[in-house]
N, C-alpha and C positions, 0 to 999 in steps of 0.2 A: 516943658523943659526940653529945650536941644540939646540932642550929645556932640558934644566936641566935634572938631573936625578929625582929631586923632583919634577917638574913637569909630566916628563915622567910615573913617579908611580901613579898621579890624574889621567892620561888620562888612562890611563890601569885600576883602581880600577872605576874612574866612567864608562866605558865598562863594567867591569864584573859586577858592582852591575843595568845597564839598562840592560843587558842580563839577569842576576837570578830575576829581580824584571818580564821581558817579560816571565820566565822559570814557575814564583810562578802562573800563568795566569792558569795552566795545574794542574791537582789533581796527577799526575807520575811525580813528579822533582827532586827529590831524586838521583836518578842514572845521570843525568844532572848536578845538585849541585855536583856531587864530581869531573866528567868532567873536567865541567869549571874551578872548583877548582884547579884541576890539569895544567890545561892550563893555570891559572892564577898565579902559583905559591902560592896558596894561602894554608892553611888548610883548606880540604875539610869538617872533623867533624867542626870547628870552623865557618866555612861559613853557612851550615848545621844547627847548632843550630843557629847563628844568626837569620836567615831568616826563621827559624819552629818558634823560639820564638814572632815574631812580627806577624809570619800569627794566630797564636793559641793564641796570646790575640784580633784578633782582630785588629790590628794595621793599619792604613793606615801609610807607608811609602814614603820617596823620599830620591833620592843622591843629598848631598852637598858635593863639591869637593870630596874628595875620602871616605866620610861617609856614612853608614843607618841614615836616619833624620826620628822620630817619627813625625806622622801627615801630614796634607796635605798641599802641597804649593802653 
Protein backbone atom coordinates (compact mmCIF):
# COMPACT_ATOMS: atom_id res chain seq x y z
CA UNK A 1 0.00 0.00 0.00
CA UNK A 2 1.36 3.64 -1.07
CA UNK A 3 0.73 6.57 1.28
CA UNK A 4 -0.74 9.34 -0.51
CA UNK A 5 1.10 12.03 -1.94
CA UNK A 6 -0.20 14.21 0.95
CA UNK A 7 1.00 12.19 3.34
CA UNK A 8 4.25 11.48 1.56
CA UNK A 9 4.92 15.48 1.76
CA UNK A 10 4.32 15.27 6.06
CA UNK A 11 6.81 12.51 6.12
CA UNK A 12 9.55 14.40 4.07
CA UNK A 13 8.68 18.08 5.80
CA UNK A 14 8.57 16.44 9.30
CA UNK A 15 12.41 14.84 8.35
CA UNK A 16 13.57 18.10 7.08
CA UNK A 17 12.28 20.21 9.97
CA UNK A 18 13.97 17.15 12.79
CA UNK A 19 17.01 17.44 10.72
CA UNK A 20 17.29 21.77 10.60
CA UNK A 21 15.77 21.74 14.26
CA UNK A 22 19.26 18.69 14.96
CA UNK A 23 21.38 21.44 12.32
CA UNK A 24 20.00 24.80 14.71
CA UNK A 25 22.12 22.59 17.75
CA UNK A 26 25.51 24.09 15.87
CA UNK A 27 26.42 28.07 15.73
CA UNK A 28 27.68 27.09 11.40
CA UNK A 29 24.01 26.01 9.91
CA UNK A 30 23.58 28.33 7.51
CA UNK A 31 25.35 26.58 4.53
CA UNK A 32 23.38 23.22 5.96
CA UNK A 33 20.03 25.09 5.84
CA UNK A 34 20.39 25.85 2.12
CA UNK A 35 21.62 22.00 1.56
CA UNK A 36 18.98 20.42 2.98
CA UNK A 37 16.92 22.93 1.51
CA UNK A 38 17.81 21.92 -1.72
CA UNK A 39 17.56 18.20 -1.03
CA UNK A 40 14.28 18.92 0.18
CA UNK A 41 13.02 20.75 -2.55
CA UNK A 42 12.33 23.32 -0.35
CA UNK A 43 13.27 27.35 -0.54
CA UNK A 44 16.33 27.46 0.90
CA UNK A 45 16.11 31.65 1.80
CA UNK A 46 12.44 30.80 2.95
CA UNK A 47 13.60 27.91 5.24
CA UNK A 48 16.64 30.17 6.31
CA UNK A 49 14.59 32.90 7.51
CA UNK A 50 12.09 30.73 9.14
CA UNK A 51 14.34 29.02 11.47
CA UNK A 52 16.98 32.48 12.03
CA UNK A 53 13.51 33.96 12.93
CA UNK A 54 12.39 31.66 15.93
CA UNK A 55 16.24 31.10 16.99
CA UNK A 56 16.69 35.20 17.24
CA UNK A 57 13.56 35.62 19.20
CA UNK A 58 14.35 33.31 21.30
CA UNK A 59 11.79 30.68 20.51
CA UNK A 60 11.68 27.11 21.68
CA UNK A 61 10.18 25.24 18.73
CA UNK A 62 8.62 21.59 17.66
CA UNK A 63 7.28 19.81 14.32
CA UNK A 64 3.61 19.27 14.09
CA UNK A 65 2.86 17.24 11.04
CA UNK A 66 4.67 19.19 8.47
CA UNK A 67 4.77 22.57 10.63
CA UNK A 68 7.39 24.89 12.95
CA UNK A 69 5.05 24.90 16.25
CA UNK A 70 6.14 27.93 18.50
CA UNK A 71 6.83 26.67 22.16
CA UNK A 72 7.43 23.49 23.83
CA UNK A 73 5.58 20.12 23.69
Amino acid sequence: MRPSGQNTQAVRCLKLYKRVTEATQTTRYGPFLSSLAIEFNVSPRQLRRDVCALQAAGEQFYVEGCRIVRGVK
